[in-house]
C-alpha positions in Angstrom: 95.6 55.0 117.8 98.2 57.3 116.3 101.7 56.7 114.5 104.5 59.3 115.3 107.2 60.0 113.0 110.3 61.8 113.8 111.6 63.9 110.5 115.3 63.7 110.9 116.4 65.0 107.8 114.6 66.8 104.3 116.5 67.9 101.6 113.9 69.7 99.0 114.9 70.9 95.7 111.8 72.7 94.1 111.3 75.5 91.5 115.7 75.9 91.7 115.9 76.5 95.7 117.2 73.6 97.6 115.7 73.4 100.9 116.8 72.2 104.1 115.5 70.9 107.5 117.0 72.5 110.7 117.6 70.4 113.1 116.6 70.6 116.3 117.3 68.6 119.9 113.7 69.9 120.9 111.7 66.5 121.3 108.8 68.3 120.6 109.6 69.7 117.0 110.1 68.2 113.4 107.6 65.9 114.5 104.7 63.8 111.9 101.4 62.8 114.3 98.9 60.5 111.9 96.2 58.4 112.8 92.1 58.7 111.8 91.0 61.8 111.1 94.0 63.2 112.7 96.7 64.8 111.6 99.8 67.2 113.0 102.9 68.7 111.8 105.2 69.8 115.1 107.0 72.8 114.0 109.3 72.6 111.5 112.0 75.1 110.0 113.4 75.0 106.3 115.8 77.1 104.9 117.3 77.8 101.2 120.4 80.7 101.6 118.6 83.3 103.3 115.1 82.0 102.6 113.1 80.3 105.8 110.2 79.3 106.6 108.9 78.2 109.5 105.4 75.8 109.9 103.1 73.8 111.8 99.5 72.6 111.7 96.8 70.5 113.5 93.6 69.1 111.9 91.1 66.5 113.1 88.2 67.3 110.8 86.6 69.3 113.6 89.0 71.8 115.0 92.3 73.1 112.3 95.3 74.8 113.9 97.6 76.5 110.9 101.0 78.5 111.9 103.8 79.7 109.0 106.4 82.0 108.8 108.0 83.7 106.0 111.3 85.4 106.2 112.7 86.5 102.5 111.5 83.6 100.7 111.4 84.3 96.7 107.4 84.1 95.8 108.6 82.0 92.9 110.0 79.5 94.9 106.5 78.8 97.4 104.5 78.0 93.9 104.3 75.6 91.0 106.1 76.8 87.8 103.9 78.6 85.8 103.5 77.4 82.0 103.4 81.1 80.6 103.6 83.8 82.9 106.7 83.5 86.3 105.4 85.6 89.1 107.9 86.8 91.2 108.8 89.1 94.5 110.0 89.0 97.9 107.4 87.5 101.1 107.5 88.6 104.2 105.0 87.9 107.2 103.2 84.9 109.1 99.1 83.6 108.0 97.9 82.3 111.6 94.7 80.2 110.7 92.4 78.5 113.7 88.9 77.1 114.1 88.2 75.7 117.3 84.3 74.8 118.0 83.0 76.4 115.1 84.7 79.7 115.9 87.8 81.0 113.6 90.3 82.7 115.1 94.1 84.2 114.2 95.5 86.9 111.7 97.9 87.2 109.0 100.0 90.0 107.3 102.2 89.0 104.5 103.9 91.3 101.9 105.5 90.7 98.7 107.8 93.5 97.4 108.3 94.6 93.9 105.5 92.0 92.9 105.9 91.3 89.3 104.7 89.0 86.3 107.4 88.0 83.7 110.2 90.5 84.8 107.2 93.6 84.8 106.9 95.1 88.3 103.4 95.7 89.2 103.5 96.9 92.3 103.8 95.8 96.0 101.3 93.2 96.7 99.4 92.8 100.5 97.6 89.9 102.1 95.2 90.0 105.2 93.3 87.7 106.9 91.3 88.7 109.7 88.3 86.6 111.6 85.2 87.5 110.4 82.8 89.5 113.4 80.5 87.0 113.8 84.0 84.4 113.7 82.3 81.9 111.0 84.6 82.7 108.3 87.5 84.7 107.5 87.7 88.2 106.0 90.6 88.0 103.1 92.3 91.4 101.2 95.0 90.9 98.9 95.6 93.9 96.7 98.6 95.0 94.4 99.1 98.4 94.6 101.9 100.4 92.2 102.4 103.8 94.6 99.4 105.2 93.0 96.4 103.0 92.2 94.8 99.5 93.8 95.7 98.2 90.8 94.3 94.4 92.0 92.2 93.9 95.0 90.5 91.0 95.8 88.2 91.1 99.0 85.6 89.0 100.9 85.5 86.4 103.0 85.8 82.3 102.6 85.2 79.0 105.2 87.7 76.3 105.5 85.8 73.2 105.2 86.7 69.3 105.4 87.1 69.1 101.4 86.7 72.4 100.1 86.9 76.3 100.6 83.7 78.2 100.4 84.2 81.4 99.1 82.3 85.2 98.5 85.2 87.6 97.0 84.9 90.3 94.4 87.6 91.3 92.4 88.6 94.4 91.0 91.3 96.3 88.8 92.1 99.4 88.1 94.9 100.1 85.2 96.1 96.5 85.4 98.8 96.1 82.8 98.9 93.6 79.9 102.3 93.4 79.1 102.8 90.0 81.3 100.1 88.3 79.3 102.0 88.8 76.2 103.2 85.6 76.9 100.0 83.6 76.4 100.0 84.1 72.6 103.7 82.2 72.3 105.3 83.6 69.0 101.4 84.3 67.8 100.3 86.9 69.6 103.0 89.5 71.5 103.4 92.8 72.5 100.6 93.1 74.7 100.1 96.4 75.5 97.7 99.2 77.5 95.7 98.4 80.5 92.2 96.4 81.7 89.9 98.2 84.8 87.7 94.5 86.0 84.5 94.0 88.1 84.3 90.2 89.1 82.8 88.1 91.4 83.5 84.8 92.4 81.3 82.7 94.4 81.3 78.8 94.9 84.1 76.8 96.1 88.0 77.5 96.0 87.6 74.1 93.9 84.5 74.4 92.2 84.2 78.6 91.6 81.0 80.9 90.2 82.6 83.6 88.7 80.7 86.5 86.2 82.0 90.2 85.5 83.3 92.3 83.1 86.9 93.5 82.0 87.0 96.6 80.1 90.2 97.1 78.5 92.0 100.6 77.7 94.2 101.8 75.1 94.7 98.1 74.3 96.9 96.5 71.3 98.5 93.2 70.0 101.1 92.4 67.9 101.2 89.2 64.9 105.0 89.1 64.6 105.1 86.9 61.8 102.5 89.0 59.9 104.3 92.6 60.8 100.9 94.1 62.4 100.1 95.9 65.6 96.5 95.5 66.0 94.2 98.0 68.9 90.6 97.6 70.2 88.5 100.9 69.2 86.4 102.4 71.5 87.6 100.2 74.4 85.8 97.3 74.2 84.8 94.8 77.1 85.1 91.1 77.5 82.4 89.2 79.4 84.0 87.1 82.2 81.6 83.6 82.9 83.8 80.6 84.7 86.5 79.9 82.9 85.7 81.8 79.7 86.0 84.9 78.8 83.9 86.5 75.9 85.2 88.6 73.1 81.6 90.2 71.5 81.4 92.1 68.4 84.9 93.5 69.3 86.7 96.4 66.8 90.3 95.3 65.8 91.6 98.2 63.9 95.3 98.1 62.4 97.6 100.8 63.9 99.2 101.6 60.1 96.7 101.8 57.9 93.1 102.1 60.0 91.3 99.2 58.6 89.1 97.4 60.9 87.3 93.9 61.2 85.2 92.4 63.6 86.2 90.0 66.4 83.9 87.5 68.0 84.7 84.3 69.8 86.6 83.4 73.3 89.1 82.7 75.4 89.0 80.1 78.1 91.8 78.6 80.4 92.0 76.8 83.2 92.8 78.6 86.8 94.9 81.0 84.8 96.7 78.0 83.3 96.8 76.0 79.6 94.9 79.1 77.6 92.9 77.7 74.6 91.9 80.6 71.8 88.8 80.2 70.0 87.8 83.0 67.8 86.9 84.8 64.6 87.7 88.0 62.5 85.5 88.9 59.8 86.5 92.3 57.5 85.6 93.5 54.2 89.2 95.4 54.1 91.5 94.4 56.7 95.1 95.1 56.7 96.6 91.4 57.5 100.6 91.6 56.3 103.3 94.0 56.7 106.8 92.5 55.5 109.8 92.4 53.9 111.7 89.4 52.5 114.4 89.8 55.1 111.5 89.1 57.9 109.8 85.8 56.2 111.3 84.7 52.8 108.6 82.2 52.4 105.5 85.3 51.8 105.9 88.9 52.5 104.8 92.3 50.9 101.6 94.2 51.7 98.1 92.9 51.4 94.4 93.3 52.6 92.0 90.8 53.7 88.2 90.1 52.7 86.6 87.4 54.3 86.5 85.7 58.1 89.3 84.0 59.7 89.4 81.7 62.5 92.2 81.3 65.1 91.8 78.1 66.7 94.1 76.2 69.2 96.6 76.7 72.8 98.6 79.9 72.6 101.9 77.7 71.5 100.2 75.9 69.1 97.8 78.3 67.5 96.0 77.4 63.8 94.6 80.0 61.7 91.8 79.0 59.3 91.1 82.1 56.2 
């Protein structure tokens, strides 16, 4: 047994596009098939100005049939509003998905031009999806690349299953700016500067992921606003990636001014790139920990040096800082 619903009309307003259904006199089109473990989506068309795209799919828990199009559609407007960092750019292309008696089949090619994270332009970003050769998965490439380096690329291959996504993908960057995550640290931590190079791999489930590497950063520095320092990692440290955490070992914070250094242990752990939590320590015999003026902060200023261990403790907007 199977219901059929006709979609007559849809007016969507998400992430500040409003999106319409086209209407069509086709019978076989805007079209919602539903009944046990069944489910299809006739084709359907919406559009937002000059944004469309175009969709269908069939799944039965067996066999999946998945079919979109993408013509201009603002990146911005596919996903959910970020809390800290708005990606952005320009997608163009179709992601044809199939598995039909344990077989996968289809191809997609998107693009998204000038690809960028809070206003920064990283690069022009690629997606591929090919059928593996032995067709039981899917090869996947997405990379970011900025004219001269693969400055993301994330490859490997991944299953669609009834409840989850088994995947087998290694990442890597190569002089990935930190300027977008500036915006993790709120009014805290700013002025992220320099650049990470990343091995990672990621195993498990789209839902449930295994993921272990190493990002090394380069040239890398911080600003504390409110305590008128820019700090730097010496010797270009490297966190340990493990889940959802990511280790900060016996790092080097030197102040840009004066030279002083302190020790930095502790993490930073988030989750799916989302709601970061800080957790760590900085322990000096003579750290340089305030540069400024009355004008700046009425309530303390001047110069002074710090002995002792501090903890910073809390979400990047909300940030406590234990000395």
């Amino acid at each position: 047994f199977k219901s059929v619903f006709k979609i007559n009309d849809i007016v969507l307003n998400y992430n500040n596009s409003v999106w319409n259904l086209v209407k069509t006199d086709l019978n076989n089109n805007n079209l919602f098939v539903y009944g046990e473990d069944y489910k299809e989506l006739k084709s359907v068309k919406l559009v937002s100005d000059n944004q469309i795209i175009e969709f269908n799919f069939f799944d039965n828990n067996i066999d999946f049939d998945f079919n979109s199009n993408f013509q201009n559609v603002n990146f911005e407007s596919l996903i959910p509003k970020p809390k800290n960092i708005l990606y952005q750019g320009l997608v163009n292309g179709y992601i044809n998905l199939n598995k039909k008696d344990e077989i996968y089949q289809g191809n997609s090619n998107l693009s998204i031009k000038n690809f960028s994270a809070n206003g920064d332009v990283l690069g022009n970003a690629f997606l591929k999806i090919n059928p593996s050769n032995k067709l039981d998965n899917y090869n996947l490439l997405f990379n970011i690349n900025d004219s001269i380096y693969d400055i993301f690329k994330l490859e490997g291959n991944f299953e669609i299953a009834s409840d989850d996504f088994p995947i087998d993908f290694e990442l890597n960057t190569e002089k990935f700016k930190l300027k977008p995550f500036s915006a993790i640290g709120k009014n805290v931590l700013q002025s992220f500067e320099g650049y990470f190079n990343s091995n990672i791999l990621i195993g498990g489930t789209f839902y449930d992921p295994v993921i272990k590497g190493l990002i090394k950063t380069c040239n890398s520095s911080f600003s504390v606003p409110y305590l008128g320092i820019n700090y730097g990692f010496k010797d270009n440290p490297a966190f340990m990636v493990e889940n959802e955490k990511i280790i900060i070992d016996n790092f080097i914070i030197e102040d840009k001014e004066m030279k002083t250094f302190g020790i930095m242990n502790g993490q930073l752990s988030h989750n799916r790139l989302k709601d970061w939590f800080l957790d760590f320590t900085i322990e000096s015999d003579n750290l340089h920990v305030i540069n400024t003026n009355i004008q700046q902060n009425s309530v303390y200023y001047g110069k002074g040096m710090f002995k002792g261990i501090a903890k910073f403790f809390g979400p990047g907007n909300d940030l406590d800082i234990n000395i």
